[in-house]
VMD Tcl script that draws the C-alpha trace (Angstrom):
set ca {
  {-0.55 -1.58 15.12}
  {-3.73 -1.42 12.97}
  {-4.35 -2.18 10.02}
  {-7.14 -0.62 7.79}
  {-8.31 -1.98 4.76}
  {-8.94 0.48 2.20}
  {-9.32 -0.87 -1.35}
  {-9.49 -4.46 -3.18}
  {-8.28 -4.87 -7.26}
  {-9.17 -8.35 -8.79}
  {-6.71 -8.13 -11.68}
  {-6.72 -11.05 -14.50}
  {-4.03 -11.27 -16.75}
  {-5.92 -13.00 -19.75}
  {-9.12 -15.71 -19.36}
  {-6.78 -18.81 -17.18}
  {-7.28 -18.52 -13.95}
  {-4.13 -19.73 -12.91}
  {-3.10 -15.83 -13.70}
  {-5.43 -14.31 -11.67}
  {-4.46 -12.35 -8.20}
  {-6.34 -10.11 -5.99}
  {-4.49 -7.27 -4.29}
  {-5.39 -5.58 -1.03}
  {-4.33 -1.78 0.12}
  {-4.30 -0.89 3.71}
  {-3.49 1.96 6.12}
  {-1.62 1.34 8.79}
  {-1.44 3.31 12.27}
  {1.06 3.41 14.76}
  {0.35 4.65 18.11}
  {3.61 4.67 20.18}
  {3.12 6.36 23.63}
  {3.21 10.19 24.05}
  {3.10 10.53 20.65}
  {0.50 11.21 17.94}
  {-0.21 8.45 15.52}
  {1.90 7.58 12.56}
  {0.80 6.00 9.52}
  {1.86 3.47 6.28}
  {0.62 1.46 4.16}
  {0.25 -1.92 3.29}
  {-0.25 -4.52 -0.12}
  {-1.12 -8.14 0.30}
  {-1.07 -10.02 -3.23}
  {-2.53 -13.06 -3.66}
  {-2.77 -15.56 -6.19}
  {-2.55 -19.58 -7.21}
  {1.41 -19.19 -6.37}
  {0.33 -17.89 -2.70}
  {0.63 -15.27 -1.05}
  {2.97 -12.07 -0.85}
  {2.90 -8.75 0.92}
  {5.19 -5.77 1.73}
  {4.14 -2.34 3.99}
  {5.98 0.85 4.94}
  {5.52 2.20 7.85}
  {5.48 5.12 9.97}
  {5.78 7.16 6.86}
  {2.71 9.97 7.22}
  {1.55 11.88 10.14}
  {-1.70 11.49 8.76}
  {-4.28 9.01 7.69}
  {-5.70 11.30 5.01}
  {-2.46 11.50 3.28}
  {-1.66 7.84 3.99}
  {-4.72 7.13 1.99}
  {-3.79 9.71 -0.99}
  {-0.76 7.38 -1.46}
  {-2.61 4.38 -1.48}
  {-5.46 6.43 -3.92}
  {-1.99 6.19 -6.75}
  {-1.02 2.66 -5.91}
  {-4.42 1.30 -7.00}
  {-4.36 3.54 -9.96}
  {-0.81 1.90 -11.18}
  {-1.97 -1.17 -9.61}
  {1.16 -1.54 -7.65}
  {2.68 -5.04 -6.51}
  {4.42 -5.77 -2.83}
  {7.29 -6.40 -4.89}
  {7.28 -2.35 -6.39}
  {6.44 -0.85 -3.50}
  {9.26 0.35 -1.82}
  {10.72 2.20 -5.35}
  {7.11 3.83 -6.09}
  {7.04 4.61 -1.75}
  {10.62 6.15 -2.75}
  {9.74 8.09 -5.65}
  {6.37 9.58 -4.04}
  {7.70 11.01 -1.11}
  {10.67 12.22 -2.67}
  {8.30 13.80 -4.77}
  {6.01 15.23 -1.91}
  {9.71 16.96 -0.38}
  {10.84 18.60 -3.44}
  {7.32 19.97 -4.12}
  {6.91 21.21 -0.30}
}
mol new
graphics top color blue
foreach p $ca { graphics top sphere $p radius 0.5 }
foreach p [lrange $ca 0 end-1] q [lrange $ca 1 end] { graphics top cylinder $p $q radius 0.2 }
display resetview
């Protein structure tokens, strides 16, 4: 797997810094054999508490649409912990519109 990092949001909650994380949005690619290349994405938070991270995968066939996705996770400023229901939502979203 690879792992592409795509956009960075430093994000404080008010002036303490013990509130302060940094999250991280990557594509990822899959290249199983005989097969083209399948791609996901990825969000690492961290902050003072440490560290946290969730990824789909194998979602898009794709990059460039792999990085529209992560183009409205940094606009909502999605979490590790919100991606799957937002991952959900969008690509129910993408079917219904096809």
């Amino acid at each position: 797997m690879k792992i592409f990092l795509i956009s960075t949001a430093a994000i404080k909650a008010n002036s303490d810094a013990e509130h302060e994380m940094t999250l991280k949005y990557y594509v990822t690619e899959d290249i199983i054999m005989g097969a083209a290349p399948l791609y996901g994405v990825r969000i690492v938070k961290s902050s003072a508490y440490g560290e946290e991270e969730n990824e789909i995968r194998r979602v898009f066939s794709n990059r460039a649409n792999a990085e529209k996705f992560i183009d409205v996770l940094c606009r909502c400023t999605v979490t590790p912990m919100s991606l799957n229901d937002v991952a959900e939502e969008y690509i129910l979203d993408m079917v219904l519109t096809a």
